[in-house]
N, C-alpha and C positions, 0 to 999 in steps of 0.2 A: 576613521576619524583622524586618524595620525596623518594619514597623508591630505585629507582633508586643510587642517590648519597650517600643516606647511606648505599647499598651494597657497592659502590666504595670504600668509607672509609675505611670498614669492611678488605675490601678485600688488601687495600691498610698498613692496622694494620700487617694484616694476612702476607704479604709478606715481612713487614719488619722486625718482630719479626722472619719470617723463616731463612733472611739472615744473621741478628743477630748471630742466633744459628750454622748456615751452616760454618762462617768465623771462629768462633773460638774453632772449634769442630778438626779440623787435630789437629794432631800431629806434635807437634815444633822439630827443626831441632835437631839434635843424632847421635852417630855412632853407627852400631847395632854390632861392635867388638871392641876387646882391639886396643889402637894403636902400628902398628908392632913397633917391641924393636928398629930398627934403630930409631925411631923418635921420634925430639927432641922436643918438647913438650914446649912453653912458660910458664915460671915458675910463679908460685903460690903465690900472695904478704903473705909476711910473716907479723908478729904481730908485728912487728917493724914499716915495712911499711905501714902497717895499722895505728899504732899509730902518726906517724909522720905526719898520714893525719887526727890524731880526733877521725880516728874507735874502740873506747874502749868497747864499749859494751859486755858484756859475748856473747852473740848468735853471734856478729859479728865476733868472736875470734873464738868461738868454731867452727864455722861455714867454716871460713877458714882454721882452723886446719884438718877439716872432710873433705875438699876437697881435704887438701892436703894427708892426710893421706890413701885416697879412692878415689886416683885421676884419675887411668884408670877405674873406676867405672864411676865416675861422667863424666868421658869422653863419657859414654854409654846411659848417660841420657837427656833425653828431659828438656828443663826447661819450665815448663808453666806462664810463665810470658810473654813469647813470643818474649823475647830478640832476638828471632835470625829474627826476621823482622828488629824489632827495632835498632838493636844494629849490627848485622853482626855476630851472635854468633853461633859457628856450635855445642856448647850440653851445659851441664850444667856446665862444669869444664871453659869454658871460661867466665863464671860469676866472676870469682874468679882470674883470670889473669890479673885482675883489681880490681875499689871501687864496680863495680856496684853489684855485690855478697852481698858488704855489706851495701848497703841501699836497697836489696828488700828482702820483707820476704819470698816471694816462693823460691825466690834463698837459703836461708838459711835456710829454712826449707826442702826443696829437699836434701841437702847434708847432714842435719844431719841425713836425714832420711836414705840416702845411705848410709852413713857410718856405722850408727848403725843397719844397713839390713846386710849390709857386711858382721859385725862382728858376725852375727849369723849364718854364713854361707850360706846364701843365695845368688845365681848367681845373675850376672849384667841384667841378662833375670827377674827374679823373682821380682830382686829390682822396676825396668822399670813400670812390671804389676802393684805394689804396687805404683806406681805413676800415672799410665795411670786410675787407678782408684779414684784416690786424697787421698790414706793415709799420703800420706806429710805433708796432713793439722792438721793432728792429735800434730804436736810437737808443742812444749808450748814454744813461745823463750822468754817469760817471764822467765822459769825455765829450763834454758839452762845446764843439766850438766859438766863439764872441763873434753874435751878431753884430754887425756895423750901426 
């Protein structure tokens, strides 16, 4: 009986650590194209409206500048923060159609990383990969360079 319940335990560890893993293993919500040229697109809080709300931080700046500047990009990307449960967000540029962009660091570090993917010439497809694999994680928004 003893060894009994402590297979249940075992098994009970085992199944929860699986579900753990199973829930936040998809892929959060994205469009896997640009949005057609007709559509109009809720606009991107500028460094104004940022300010007016507190948000001065360099990463938070540059961060919204990289959205806006790589905005049908960032329309193509996932955000792993998982805002689009939380939040109602259909990719990563509706981060940024608001504050919430600028108080989460996936969000700010997804866009700079898309932008600075962009500008190397790399597809919205290519950028995506480098996220679906977590090189987002690589940017330092301690040492956030000023986008132009």
């Amino acid at each position: 009986m003893k060894h009994f319940l402590g297979l249940l335990v075992v098994l009970f560890a085992a199944a929860m650590t699986h579900a753990q893993y199973t829930a936040t293993s998809e892929v959060p919500a994205f469009h896997a194209t640009r949005p057609p040229a007709a559509t109009k697109l809720p606009p991107i809080l500028t460094q104004k409206q940022l300010a007016d709300q507190g948000l001065i931080a360099p990463a938070q700046i540059a961060a919204y500048k990289a959205a806006t500047r790589a905005s049908s990009v960032a329309y193509q990307m996932p955000c792993y923060c998982y805002c689009d449960r939380n939040h109602g967000h259909a990719s990563l540029r509706s981060c940024f159609e608001g504050t919430h962009g600028a108080n989460c660091g996936t969000c700010m570090q997804e866009a700079l990383y898309s932008y600075r993917q962009s500008k190397k010439g790399w597809t919205a497809k290519m950028i995506r990969n480098g996220i679906l694999q977590g090189d987002y994680k690589l940017v330092d928004l301690q040492n956030v360079p000023a986008i132009p």
